[in-house]
TIMI-2910 file (N, C-alpha, C, CB; in pm, 1 decimal, decimal comma, always signed):
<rs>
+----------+----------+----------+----------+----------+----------+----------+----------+----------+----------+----------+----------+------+
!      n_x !      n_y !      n_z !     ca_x !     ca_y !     ca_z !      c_x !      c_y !      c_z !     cb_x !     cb_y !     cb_z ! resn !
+----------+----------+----------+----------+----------+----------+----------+----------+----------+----------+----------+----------+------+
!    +84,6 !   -116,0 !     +0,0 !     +0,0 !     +0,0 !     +0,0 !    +89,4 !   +122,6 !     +0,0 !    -96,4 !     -0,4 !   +120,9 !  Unk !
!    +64,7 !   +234,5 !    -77,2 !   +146,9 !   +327,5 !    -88,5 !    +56,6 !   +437,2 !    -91,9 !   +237,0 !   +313,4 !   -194,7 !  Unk !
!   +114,6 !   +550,8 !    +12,5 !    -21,1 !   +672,0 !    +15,8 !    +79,4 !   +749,0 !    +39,4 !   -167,6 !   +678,6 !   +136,6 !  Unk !
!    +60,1 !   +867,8 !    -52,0 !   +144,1 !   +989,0 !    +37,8 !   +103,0 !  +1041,5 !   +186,4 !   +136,6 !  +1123,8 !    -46,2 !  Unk !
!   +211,9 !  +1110,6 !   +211,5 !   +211,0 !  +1176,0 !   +335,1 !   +156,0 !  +1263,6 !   +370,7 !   +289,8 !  +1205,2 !   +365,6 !  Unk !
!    +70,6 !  +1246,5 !   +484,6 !     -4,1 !  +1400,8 !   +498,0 !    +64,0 !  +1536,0 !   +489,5 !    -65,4 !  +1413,8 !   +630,2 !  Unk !
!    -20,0 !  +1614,2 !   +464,9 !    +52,9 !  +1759,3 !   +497,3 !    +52,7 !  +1824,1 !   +645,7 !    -18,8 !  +1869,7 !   +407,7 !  Unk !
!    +87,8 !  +1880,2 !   +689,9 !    +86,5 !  +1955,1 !   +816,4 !    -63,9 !  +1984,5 !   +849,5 !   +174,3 !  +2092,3 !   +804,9 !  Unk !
!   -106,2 !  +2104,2 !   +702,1 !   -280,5 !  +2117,1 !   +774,8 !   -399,3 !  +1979,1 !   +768,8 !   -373,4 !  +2255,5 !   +670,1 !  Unk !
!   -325,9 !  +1908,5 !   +761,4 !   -440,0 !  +1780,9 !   +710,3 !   -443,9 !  +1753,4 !   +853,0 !   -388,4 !  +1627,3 !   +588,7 !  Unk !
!   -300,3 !  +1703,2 !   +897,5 !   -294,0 !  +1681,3 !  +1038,0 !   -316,7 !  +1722,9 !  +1094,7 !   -236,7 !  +1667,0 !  +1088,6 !  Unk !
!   -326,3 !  +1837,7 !  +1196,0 !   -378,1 !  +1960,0 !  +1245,4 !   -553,9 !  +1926,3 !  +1266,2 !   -337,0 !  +2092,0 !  +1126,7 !  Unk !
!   -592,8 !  +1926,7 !  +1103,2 !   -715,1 !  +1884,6 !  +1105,1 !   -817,5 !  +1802,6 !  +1194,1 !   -708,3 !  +1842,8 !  +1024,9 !  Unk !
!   -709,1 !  +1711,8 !  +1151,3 !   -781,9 !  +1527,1 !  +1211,3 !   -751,3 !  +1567,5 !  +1376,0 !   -648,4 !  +1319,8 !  +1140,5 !  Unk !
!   -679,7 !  +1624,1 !  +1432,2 !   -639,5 !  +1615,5 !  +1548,4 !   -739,7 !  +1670,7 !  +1601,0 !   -522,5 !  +1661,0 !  +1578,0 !  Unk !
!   -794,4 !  +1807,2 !  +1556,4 !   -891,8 !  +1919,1 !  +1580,1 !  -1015,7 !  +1842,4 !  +1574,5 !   -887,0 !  +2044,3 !  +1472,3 !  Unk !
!  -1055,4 !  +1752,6 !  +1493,5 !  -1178,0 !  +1692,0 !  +1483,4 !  -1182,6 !  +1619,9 !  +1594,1 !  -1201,9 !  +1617,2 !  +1367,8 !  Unk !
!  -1122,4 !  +1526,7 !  +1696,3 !  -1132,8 !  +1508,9 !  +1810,8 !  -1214,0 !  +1375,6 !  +1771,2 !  -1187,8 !  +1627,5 !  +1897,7 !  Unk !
!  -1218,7 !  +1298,9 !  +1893,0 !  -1259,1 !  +1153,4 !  +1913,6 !  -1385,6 !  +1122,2 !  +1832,7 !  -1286,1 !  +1121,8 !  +2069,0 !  Unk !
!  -1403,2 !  +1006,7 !  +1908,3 !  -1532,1 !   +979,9 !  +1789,4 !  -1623,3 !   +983,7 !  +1956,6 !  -1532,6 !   +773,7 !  +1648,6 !  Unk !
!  -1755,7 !   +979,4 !  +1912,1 !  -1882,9 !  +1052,3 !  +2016,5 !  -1867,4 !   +917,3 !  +2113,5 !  -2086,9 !  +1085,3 !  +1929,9 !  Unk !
!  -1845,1 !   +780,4 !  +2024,2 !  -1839,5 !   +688,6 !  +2158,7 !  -1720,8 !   +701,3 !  +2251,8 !  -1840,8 !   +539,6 !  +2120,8 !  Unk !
!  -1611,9 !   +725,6 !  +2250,8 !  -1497,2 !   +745,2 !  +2306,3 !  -1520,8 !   +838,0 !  +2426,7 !  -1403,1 !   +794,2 !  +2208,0 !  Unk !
!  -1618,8 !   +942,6 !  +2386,6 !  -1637,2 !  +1022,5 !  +2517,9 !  -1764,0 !   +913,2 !  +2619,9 !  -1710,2 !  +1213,2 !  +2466,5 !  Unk !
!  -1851,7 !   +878,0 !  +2537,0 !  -1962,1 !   +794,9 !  +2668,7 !  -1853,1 !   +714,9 !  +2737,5 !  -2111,8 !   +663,2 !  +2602,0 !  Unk !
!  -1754,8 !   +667,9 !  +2682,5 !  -1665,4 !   +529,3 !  +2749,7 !  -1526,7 !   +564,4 !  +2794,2 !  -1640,1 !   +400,5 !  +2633,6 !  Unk !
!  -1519,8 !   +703,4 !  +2869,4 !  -1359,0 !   +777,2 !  +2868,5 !  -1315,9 !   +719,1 !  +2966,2 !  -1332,7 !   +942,4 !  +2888,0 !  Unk !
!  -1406,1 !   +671,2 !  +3060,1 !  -1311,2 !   +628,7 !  +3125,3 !  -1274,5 !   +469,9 !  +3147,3 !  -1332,2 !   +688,7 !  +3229,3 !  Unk !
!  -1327,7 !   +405,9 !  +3035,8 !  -1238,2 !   +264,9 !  +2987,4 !  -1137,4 !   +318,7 !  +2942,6 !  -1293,9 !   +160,9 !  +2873,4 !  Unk !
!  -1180,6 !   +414,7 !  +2850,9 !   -990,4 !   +422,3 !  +2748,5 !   -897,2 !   +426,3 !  +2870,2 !   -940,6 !   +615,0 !  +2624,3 !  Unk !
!   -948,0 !   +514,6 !  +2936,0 !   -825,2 !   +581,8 !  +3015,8 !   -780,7 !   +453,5 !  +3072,3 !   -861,4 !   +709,1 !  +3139,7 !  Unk !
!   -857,4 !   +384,4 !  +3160,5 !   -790,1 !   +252,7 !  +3220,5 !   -702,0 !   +183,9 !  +3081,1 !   -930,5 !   +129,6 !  +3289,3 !  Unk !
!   -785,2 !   +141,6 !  +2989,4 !   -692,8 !    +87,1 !  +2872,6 !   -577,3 !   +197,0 !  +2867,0 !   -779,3 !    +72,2 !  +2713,6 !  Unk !
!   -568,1 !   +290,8 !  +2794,9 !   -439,2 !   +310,4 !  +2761,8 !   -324,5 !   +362,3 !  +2853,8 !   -448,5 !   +384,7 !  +2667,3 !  Unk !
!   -367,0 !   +349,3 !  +3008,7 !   -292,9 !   +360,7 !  +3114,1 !   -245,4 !   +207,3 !  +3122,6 !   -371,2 !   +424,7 !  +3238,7 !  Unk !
!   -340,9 !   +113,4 !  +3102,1 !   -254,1 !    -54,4 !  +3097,6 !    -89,6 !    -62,1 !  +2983,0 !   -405,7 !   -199,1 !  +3000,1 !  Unk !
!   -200,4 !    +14,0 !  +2849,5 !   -101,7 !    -33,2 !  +2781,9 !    +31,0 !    +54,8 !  +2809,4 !   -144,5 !    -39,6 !  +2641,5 !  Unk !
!    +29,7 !   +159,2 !  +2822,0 !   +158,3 !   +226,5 !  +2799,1 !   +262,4 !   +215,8 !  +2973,3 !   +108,2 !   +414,9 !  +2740,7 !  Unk !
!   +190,2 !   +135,2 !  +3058,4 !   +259,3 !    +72,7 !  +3146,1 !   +331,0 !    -41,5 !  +3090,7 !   +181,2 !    +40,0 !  +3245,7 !  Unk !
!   +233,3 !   -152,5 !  +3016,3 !   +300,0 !   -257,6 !  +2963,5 !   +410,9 !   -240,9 !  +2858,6 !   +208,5 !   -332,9 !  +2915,8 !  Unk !
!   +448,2 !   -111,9 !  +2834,5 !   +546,2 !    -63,2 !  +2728,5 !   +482,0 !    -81,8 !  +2579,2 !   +690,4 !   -150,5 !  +2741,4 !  Unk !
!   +324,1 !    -83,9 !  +2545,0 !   +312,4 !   -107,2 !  +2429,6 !   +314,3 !    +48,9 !  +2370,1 !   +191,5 !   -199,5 !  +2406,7 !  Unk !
!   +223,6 !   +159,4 !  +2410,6 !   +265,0 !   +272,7 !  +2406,6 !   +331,7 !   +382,9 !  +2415,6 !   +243,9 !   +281,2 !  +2416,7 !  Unk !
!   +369,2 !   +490,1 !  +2382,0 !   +431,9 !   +610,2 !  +2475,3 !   +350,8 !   +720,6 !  +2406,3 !   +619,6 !   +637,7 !  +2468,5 !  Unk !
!   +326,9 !   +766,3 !  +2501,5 !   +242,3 !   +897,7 !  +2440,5 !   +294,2 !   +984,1 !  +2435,2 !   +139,5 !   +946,6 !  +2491,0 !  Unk !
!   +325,5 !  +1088,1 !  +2340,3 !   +383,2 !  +1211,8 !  +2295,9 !   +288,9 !  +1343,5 !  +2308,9 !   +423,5 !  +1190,9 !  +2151,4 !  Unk !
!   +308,3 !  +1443,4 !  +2334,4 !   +244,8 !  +1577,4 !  +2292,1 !   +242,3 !  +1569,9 !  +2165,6 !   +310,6 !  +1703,9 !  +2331,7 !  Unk !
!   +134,8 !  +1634,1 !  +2107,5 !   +104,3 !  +1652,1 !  +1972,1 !   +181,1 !  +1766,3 !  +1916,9 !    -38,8 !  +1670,9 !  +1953,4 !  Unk !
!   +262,6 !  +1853,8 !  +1966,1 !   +364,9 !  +1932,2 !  +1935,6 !   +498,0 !  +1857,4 !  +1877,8 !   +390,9 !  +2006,3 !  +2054,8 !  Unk !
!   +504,8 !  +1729,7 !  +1927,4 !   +633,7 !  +1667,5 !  +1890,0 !   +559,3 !  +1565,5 !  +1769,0 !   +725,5 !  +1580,3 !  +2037,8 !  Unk !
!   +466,7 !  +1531,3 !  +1847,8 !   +426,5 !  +1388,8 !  +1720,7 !   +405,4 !  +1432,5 !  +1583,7 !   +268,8 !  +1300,7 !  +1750,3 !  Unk !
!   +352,3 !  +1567,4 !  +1564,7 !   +328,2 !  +1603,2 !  +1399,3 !   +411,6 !  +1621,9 !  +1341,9 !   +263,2 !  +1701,8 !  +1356,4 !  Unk !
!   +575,3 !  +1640,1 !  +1388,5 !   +686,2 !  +1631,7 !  +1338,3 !   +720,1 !  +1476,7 !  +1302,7 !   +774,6 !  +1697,6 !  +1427,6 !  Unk !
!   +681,5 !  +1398,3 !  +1334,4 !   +708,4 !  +1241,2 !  +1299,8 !   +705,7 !  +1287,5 !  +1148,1 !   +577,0 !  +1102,7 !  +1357,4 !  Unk !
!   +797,2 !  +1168,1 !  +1102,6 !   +766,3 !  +1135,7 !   +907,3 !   +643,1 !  +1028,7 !   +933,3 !   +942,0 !  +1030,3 !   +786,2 !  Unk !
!   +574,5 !  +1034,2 !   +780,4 !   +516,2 !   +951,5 !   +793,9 !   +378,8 !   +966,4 !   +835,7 !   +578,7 !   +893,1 !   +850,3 !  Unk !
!   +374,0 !  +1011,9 !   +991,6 !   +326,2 !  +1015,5 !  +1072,6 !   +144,8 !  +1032,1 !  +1020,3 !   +406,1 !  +1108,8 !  +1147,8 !  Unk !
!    +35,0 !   +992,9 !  +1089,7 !   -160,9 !   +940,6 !  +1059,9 !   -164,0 !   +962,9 !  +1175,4 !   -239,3 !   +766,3 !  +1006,8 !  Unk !
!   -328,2 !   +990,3 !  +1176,8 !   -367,2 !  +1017,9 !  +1332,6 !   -532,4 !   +918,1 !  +1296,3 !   -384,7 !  +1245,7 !  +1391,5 !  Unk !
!   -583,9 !   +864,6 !  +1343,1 !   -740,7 !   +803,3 !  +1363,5 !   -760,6 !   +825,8 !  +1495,5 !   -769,2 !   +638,0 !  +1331,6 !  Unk !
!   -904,1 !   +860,6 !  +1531,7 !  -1004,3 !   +941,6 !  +1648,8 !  -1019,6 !   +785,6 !  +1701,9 !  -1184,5 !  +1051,4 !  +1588,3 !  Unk !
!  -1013,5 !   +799,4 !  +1849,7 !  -1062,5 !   +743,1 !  +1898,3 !  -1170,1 !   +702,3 !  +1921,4 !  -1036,1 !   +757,1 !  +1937,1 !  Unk !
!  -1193,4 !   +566,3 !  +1931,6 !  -1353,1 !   +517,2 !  +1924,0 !  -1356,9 !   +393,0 !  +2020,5 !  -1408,6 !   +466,5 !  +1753,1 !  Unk !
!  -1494,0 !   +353,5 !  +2075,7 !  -1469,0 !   +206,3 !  +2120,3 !  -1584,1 !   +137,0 !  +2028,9 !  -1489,1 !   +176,8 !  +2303,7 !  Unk !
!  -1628,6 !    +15,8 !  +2055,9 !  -1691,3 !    -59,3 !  +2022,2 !  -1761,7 !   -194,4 !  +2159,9 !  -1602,1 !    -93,0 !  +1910,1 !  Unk !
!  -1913,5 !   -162,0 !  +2176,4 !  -1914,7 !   -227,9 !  +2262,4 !  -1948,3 !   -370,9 !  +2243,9 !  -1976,2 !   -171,0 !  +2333,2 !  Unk !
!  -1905,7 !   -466,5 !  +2347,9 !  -1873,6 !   -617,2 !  +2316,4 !  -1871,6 !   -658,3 !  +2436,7 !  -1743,3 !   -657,7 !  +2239,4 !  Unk !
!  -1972,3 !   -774,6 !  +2422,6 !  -2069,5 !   -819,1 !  +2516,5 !  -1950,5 !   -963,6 !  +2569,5 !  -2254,5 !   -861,3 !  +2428,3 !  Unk !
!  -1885,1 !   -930,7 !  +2730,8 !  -1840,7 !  -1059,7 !  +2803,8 !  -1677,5 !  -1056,4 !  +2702,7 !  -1978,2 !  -1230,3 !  +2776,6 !  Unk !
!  -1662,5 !   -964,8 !  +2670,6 !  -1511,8 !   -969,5 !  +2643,0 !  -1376,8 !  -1018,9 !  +2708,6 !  -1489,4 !   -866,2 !  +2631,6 !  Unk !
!  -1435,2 !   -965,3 !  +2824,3 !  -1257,1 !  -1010,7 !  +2895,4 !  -1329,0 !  -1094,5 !  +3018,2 !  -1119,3 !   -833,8 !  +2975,4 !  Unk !
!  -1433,4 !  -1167,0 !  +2997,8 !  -1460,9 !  -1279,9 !  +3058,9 !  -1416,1 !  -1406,7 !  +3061,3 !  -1544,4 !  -1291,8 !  +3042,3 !  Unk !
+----------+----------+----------+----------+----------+----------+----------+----------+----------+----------+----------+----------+------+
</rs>
């Protein structure tokens, strides 16, 4: 798959558009989730001042999806 690279205002953009509407009913799963993961070293979270300098670099809004007896 080959896509060019965003531009600066594209990014900016997506960032500005902010989560997706389920992410806020369920903030505070994420938060437990992505406080697990970036303990477990799968994450590191950056300021968005440094991250839009990444090459390369995509952003997708957070969302959840609900799912019935998951981590049962």
């Amino acid at each position: 798959m080959d896509t060019s690279s965003w531009t600066p205002k594209y990014k900016d953009d997506c960032v500005a558009y902010g989560c997706h509407k389920s992410a806020e009913m369920h903030k505070e799963f994420i938060r437990e989730e992505m406080a697990d993961f970036i303990k477990k070293g799968f994450w590191v979270v950056l300021p968005y001042s440094i991250a839009k300098d990444l090459p390369d670099s995509a952003y997708s809004p957070v969302g959840t999806k609900e799912e019935c007896d998951h981590r049962a």
